[in-house]
C-alpha positions in Angstrom: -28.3 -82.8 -60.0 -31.0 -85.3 -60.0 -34.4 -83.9 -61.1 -36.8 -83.3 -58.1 -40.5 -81.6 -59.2 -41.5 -81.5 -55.6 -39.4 -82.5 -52.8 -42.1 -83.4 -50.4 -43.0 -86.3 -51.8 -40.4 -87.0 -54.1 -38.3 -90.3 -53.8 -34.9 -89.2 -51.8 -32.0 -89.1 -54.1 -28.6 -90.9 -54.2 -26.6 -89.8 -51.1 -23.6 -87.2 -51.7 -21.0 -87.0 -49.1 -19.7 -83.6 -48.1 -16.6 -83.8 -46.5 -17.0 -80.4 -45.4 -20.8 -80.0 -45.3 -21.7 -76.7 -43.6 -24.1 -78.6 -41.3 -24.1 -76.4 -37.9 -26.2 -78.6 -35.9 -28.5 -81.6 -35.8 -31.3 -82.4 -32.9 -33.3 -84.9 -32.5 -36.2 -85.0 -29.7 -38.6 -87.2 -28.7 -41.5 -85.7 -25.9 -44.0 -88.0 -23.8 -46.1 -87.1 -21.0 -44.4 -85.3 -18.1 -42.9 -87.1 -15.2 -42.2 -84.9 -12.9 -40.0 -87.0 -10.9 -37.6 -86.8 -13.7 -37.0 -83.1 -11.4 -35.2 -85.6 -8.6 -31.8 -86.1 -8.7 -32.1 -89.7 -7.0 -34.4 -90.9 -9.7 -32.7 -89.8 -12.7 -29.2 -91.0 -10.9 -29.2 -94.2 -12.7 -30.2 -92.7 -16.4 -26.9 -90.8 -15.6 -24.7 -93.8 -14.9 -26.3 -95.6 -18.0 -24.7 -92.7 -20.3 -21.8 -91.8 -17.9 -19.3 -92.9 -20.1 -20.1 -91.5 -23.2 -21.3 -88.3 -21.9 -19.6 -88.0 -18.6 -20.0 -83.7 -17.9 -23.7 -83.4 -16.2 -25.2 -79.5 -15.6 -28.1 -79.0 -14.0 -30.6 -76.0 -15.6 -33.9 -74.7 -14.4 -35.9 -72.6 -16.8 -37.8 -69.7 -14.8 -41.3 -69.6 -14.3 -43.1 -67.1 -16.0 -46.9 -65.5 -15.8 -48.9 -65.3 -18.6 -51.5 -63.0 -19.4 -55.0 -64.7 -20.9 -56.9 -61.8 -21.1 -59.4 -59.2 -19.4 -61.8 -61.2 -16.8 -59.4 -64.5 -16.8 -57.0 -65.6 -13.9 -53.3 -64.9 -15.3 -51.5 -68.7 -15.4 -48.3 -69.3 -14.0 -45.7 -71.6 -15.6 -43.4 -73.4 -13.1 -40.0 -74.2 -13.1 -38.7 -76.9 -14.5 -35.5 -79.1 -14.3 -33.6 -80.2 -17.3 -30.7 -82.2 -17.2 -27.9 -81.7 -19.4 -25.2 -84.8 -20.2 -22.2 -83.4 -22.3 -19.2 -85.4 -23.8 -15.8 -83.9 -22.9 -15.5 -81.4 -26.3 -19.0 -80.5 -26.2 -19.7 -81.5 -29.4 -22.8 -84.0 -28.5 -25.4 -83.4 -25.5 -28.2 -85.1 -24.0 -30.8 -83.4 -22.8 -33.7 -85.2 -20.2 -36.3 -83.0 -18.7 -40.0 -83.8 -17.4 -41.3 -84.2 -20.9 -38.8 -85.1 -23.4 -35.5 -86.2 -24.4 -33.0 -84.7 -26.8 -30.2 -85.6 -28.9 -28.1 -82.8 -30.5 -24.5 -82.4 -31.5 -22.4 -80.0 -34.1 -20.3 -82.6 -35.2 -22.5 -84.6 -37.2 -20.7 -87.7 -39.3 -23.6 -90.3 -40.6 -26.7 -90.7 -40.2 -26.2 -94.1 -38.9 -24.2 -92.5 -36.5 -26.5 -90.4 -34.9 -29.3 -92.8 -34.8 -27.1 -95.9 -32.8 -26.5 -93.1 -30.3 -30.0 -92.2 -30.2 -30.9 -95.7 -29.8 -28.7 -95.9 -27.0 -30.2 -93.2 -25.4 -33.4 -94.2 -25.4 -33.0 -97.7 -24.5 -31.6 -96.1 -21.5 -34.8 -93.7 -21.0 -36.9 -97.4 -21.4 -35.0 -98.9 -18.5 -34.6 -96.1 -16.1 -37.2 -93.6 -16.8 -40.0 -95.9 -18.3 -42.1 -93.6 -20.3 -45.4 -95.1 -21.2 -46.3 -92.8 -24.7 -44.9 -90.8 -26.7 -46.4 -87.3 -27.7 -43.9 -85.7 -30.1 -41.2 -87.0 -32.8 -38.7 -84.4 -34.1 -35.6 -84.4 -36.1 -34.1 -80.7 -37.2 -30.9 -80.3 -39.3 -29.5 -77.0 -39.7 -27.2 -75.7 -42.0 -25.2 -72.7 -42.1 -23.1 -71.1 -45.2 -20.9 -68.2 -44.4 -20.0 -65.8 -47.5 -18.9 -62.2 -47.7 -21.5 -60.7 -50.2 -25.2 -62.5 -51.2 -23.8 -62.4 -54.8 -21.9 -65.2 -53.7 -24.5 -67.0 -52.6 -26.6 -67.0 -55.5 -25.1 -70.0 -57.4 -25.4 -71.7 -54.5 -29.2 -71.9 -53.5 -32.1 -73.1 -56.0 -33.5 -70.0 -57.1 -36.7 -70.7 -55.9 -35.8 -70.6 -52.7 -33.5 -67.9 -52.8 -36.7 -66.0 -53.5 -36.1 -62.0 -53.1 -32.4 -62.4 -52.1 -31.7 -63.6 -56.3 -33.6 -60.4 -57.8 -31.2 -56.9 -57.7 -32.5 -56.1 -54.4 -30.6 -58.7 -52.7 -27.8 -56.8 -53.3 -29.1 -54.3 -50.6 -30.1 -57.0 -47.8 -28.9 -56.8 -45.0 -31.4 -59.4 -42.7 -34.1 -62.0 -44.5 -36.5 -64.3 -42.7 -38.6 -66.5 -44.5 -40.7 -69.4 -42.5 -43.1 -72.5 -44.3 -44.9 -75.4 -42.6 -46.2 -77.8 -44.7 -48.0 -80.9 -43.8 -47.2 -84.9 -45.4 -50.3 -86.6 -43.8 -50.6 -89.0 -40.9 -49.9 -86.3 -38.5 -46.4 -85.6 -40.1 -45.0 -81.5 -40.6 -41.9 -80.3 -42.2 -40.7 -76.5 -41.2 -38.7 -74.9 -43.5 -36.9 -71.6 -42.3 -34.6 -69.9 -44.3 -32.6 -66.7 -42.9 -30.1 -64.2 -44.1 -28.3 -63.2 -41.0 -26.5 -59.9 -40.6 -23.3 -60.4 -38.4 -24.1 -60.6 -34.6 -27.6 -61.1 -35.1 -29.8 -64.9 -34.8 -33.0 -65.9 -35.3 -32.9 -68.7 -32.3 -30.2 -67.8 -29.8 -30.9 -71.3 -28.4 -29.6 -73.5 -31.2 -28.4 -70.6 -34.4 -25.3 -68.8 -32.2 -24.7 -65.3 -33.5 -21.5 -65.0 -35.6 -19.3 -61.9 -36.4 -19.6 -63.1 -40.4 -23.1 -63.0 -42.1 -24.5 -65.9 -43.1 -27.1 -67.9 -44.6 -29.3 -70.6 -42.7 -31.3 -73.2 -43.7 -32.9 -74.9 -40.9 -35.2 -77.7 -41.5 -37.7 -79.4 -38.6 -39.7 -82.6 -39.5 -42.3 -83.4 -36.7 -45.3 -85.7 -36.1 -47.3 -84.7 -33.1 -49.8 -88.2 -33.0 -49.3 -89.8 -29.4 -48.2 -93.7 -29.9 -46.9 -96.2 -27.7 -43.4 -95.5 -26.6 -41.5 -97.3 -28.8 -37.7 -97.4 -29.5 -37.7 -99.2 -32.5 -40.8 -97.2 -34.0 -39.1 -93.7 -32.8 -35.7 -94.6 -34.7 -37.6 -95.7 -37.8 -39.7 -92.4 -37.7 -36.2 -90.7 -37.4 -34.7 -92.5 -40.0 -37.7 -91.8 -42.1 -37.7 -88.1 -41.2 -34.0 -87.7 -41.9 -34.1 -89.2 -45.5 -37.0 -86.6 -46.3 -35.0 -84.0 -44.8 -32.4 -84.5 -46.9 -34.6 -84.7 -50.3 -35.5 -81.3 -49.4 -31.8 -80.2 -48.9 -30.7 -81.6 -52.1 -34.1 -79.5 -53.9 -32.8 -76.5 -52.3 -29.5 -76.2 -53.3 -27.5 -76.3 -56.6 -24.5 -78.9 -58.1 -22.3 -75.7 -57.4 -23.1 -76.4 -53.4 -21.6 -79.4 -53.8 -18.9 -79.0 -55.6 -18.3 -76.5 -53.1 -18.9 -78.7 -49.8 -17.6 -82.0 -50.9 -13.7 -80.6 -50.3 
């Protein structure tokens, strides 16, 4: 394994491939400024017919409005309903997701980078044209792996120890359910989130993207984000991507060990 002393910052290694990486699922979401006429069915008709082909299943979901409570002597706010629109390709596998305020990418089949990114461009040059958003207020990109085993021992050869953290020491042998959460900031407005769970059967930490599984398993899920509002941009949104996913994957490669993949690559 190439030597990394901080992964952060550290130039991204040479590229493995895993033929049978344990990648569960990759998203990548880019948010802007609502328009609420994104709500309409007539106005997002021709988004649709842009992507029809490649994603051809459309469902329509409206989150609930809720009340929250601001405290004693403050007017409780209410947050409405909104519209998101779902575009699916005919396994499944890879979903677009357009609502109000952003636009989403995600898919459990990921192949290459390169990959994902053309069908993000796509996408996007489709939001340019039909929707026109003016700004953008949010970049993400979140890779999320998932390794299935049948005891933590097994584990252990598997993960850098440092990251492994309580899990490595004899009292791992006992657990049952671990959670362990960092944000750390780059500069220029740029965040990485590193989650790491042990996950006892039947059990998630984010029943929106980590399904529960009747197997344990081990998750690391990493989120790379820059929240400073820019011109809306495809070019400059793919490059941040591109950018994001390449320190993503230093920090994957930091947190695992050559056992992982000698294990993965099949």
């Amino acid at each position: 394994m190439e030597t990394m002393t901080n992964p952060l910052f550290d130039d991204p290694p040479s590229e493995v491939q895993l033929s049978q990486a344990p990648l569960d699922r990759v998203v990548f979401q880019v948010r802007f400024p609502p328009i609420m006429a994104i709500s309409q069915p007539e106005f997002i008709a021709s988004f649709q017919e842009s992507i029809r082909e490649r994603y051809p299943i459309l469902r329509r979901d409206i989150t609930l409005g809720i009340n929250v409570d601001v405290g004693e002597g403050l007017q409780n706010q209410a947050l409405p309903q909104q519209v998101a629109w779902r575009f699916s390709d005919e396994t499944g596998d890879w979903r677009v997701t357009l609502a109000p305020d952003f636009v989403a990418l995600e898919t459990t089949k990921y192949g290459t980078r390169a990959d994902f990114l053309h069908r993000m461009e796509l996408i996007l040059q489709s939001l340019v044209h039909h929707v026109k958003p003016a700004h953008c207020s949010r970049i993400g990109l979140r890779y999320i792996d998932r390794v299935f085993f049948a005891s933590v021992a097994e584990l252990k050869g598997l993960i850098n120890p440092q990251v492994f953290g309580l899990l490595g020491t004899p009292m791992g042998t006992a657990a049952v359910q671990s959670v362990s959460q960092s944000l750390f900031s780059l500069g220029e407005g740029q965040h990485l989130v590193a989650r790491t769970a042990l996950l006892a059967p039947d059990m998630t930490v984010d029943p929106m993207t980590i399904l529960p599984s009747p197997s344990p398993s081990w998750v690391l899920d990493l989120d790379m984000f820059t929240d400073v509002q820019s011109r809306f941009s495809t070019s400059g949104i793919l490059d941040q991507g591109d950018k994001f996913a390449r320190r993503i994957y230093t920090f994957f490669r930091w947190a695992i060990t050559d056992a992982f993949l000698a294990r993965y690559r099949g």
